[in-house]
N, C-alpha and C positions, 0 to 999 in steps of 0.2 A: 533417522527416526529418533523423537527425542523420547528419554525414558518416559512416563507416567506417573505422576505423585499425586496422594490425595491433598497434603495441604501447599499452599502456595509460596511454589521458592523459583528462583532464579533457574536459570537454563545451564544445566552445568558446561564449562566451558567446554569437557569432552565429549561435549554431543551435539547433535543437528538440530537446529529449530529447524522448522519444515511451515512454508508459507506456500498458501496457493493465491496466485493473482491472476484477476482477471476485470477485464471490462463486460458485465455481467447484462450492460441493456435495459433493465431493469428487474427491482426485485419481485418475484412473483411466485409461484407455482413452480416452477421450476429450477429457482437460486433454494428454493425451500425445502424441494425435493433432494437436492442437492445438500443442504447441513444434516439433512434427517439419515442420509446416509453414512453418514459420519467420517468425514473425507480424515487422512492421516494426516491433520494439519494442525501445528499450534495458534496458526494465524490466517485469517483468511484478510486479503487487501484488497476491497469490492469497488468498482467505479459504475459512474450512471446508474444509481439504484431507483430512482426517482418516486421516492418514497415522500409523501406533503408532510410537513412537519405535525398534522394531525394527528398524522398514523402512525408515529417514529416511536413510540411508547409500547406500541402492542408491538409490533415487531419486536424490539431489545427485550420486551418481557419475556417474549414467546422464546428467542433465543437464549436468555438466561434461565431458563427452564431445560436446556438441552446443554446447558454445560457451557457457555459463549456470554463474554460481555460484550457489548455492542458500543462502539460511537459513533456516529455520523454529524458530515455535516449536510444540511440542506440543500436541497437541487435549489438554482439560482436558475434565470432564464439563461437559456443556451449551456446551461448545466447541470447535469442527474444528480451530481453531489456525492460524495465518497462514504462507505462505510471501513471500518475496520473490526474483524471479529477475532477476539482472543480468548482461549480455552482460559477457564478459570482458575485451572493453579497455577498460572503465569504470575509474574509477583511482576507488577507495576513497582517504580519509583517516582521521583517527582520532579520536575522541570519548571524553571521559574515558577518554584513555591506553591505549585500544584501538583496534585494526583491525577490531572483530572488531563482527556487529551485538550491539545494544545492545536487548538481549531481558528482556523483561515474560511475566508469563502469560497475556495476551490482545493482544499486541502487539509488534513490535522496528522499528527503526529503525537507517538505514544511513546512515553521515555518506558524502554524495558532492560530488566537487569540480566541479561547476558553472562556467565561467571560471575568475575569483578566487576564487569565493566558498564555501564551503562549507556545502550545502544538508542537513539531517539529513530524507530520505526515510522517513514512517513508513506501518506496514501494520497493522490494526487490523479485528478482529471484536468486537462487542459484543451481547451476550445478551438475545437475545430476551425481549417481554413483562415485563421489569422497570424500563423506564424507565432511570435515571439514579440507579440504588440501587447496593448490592453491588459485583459486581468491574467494572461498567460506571461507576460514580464513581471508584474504585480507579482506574481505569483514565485516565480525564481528568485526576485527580489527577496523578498519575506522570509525563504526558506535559506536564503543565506545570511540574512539579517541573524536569523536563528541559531546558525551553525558558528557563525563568529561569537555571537551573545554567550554562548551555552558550549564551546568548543570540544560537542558532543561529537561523536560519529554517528551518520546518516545512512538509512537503505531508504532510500525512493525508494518506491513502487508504482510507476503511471503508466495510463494509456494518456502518451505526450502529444498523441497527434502531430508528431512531427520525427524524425528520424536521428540515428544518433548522430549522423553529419550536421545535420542542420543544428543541432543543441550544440555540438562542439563547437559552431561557427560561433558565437555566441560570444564567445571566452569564459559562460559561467562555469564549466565544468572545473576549468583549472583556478578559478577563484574559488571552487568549492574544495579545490584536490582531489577530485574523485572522476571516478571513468565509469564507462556504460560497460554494464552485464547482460547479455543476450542469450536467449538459449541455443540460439544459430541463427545462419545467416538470411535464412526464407522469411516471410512477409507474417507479420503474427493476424495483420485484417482482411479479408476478404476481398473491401473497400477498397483498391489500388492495391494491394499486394505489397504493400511496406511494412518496413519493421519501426512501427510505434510503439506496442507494448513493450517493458523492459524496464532494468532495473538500472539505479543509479547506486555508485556505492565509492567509499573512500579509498585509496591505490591501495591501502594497506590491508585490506579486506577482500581483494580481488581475486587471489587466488581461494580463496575460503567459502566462496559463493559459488555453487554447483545449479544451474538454471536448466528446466528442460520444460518440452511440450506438455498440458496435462490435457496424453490421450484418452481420457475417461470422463474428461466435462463436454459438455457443449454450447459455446456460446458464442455460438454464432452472431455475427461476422469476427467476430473475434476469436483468438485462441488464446486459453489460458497457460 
């Protein structure tokens, strides 16, 4: 549990940031219901929100009225598009010369000040039934481009659509140094009963990362 501060500082290193992720289906009535009850989380990491970029305004306003900054990027076809929500006294830093997140077509990333250290939190959906083709290699690509450019430390957060064998086959993992965090070994989707949702993270930070079911949402077919 991390302490509570009114004005905006870093996460002191002796405490938990607390993230809930999930592949949420879309945002609606029920993701809504869900912030308004005010889950114990400094971060939330949302996939498929499928929010048109018309309406991406009143949402972040509505959630910056309840305490949450908002970024997204836009649903693409065959893509709902990522949100990420961070409580307001969270202290942002800045990542190639911006504040601002560091936004891809199927993913962004938010540098945040961790203790000392400055952590690049990334939020990431990846397209079903193609494997590790198209904009889902695009996509790995980019985020390693990033981590070499900025030789920040990385938490993914994705529904991968794809399992963590099949990412390890890959060899991005170990070009990234980082291994998969899971919260066990059961199926996080409904969908075939695999473990796609799950968290990517540097060797060095793996014991530090505590991941479990979050039996109090529902989002179905997914678990968050």
């Amino acid at each position: 549990q991390a302490r509570r501060v009114r004005n905006r500082s870093s996460i002191n290193s002796r405490e938990a940031a607390k993230f809930k992720i999930a592949n949420i289906s879309k945002w609606g009535p029920k993701s809504e219901a869900y912030i308004e009850s005010r889950p114990s989380a400094d971060f939330c990491l949302f996939s498929e929100h499928h929010v048109p970029k018309g309406k991406q305004k009143a949402v972040v306003d509505s959630l910056d009225k309840q305490g949450w900054r908002c970024f997204m990027c836009s649903p693409q076809p065959r893509q709902g598009g990522v949100m990420m929500l961070v409580r307001n006294h969270i202290q942002l830093t800045h990542v190639l010369g911006s504040h601002a997140a560091y936004k891809k077509q199927t993913w962004l990333a938010l540098p945040v000040k961790i203790g000392k250290s400055t952590v690049l939190v990334v939020v990431l959906y990846m397209q079903a039934s193609i494997g590790f083709r198209g904009v889902n290699w695009t996509a790995l690509r980019e985020i390693l481009y990033l981590r070499r450019l900025t030789k920040l430390p990385m938490m993914i957060a994705a529904d991968w659509n794809n399992t963590p064998h099949e990412l390890a086959a890959t060899g991005w993992l170990r070009q990234m140094e980082a291994v998969v965090v899971t919260a066990d070994a059961e199926g996080t989707c409904r969908n075939g009963e695999k473990v796609i949702d799950y968290v990517v993270a540097p060797q060095v930070l793996q014991t530090e990362l505590k991941l479990k079911r979050d039996l109090d949402a529902d989002w179905q077919p997914h678990d968050g």
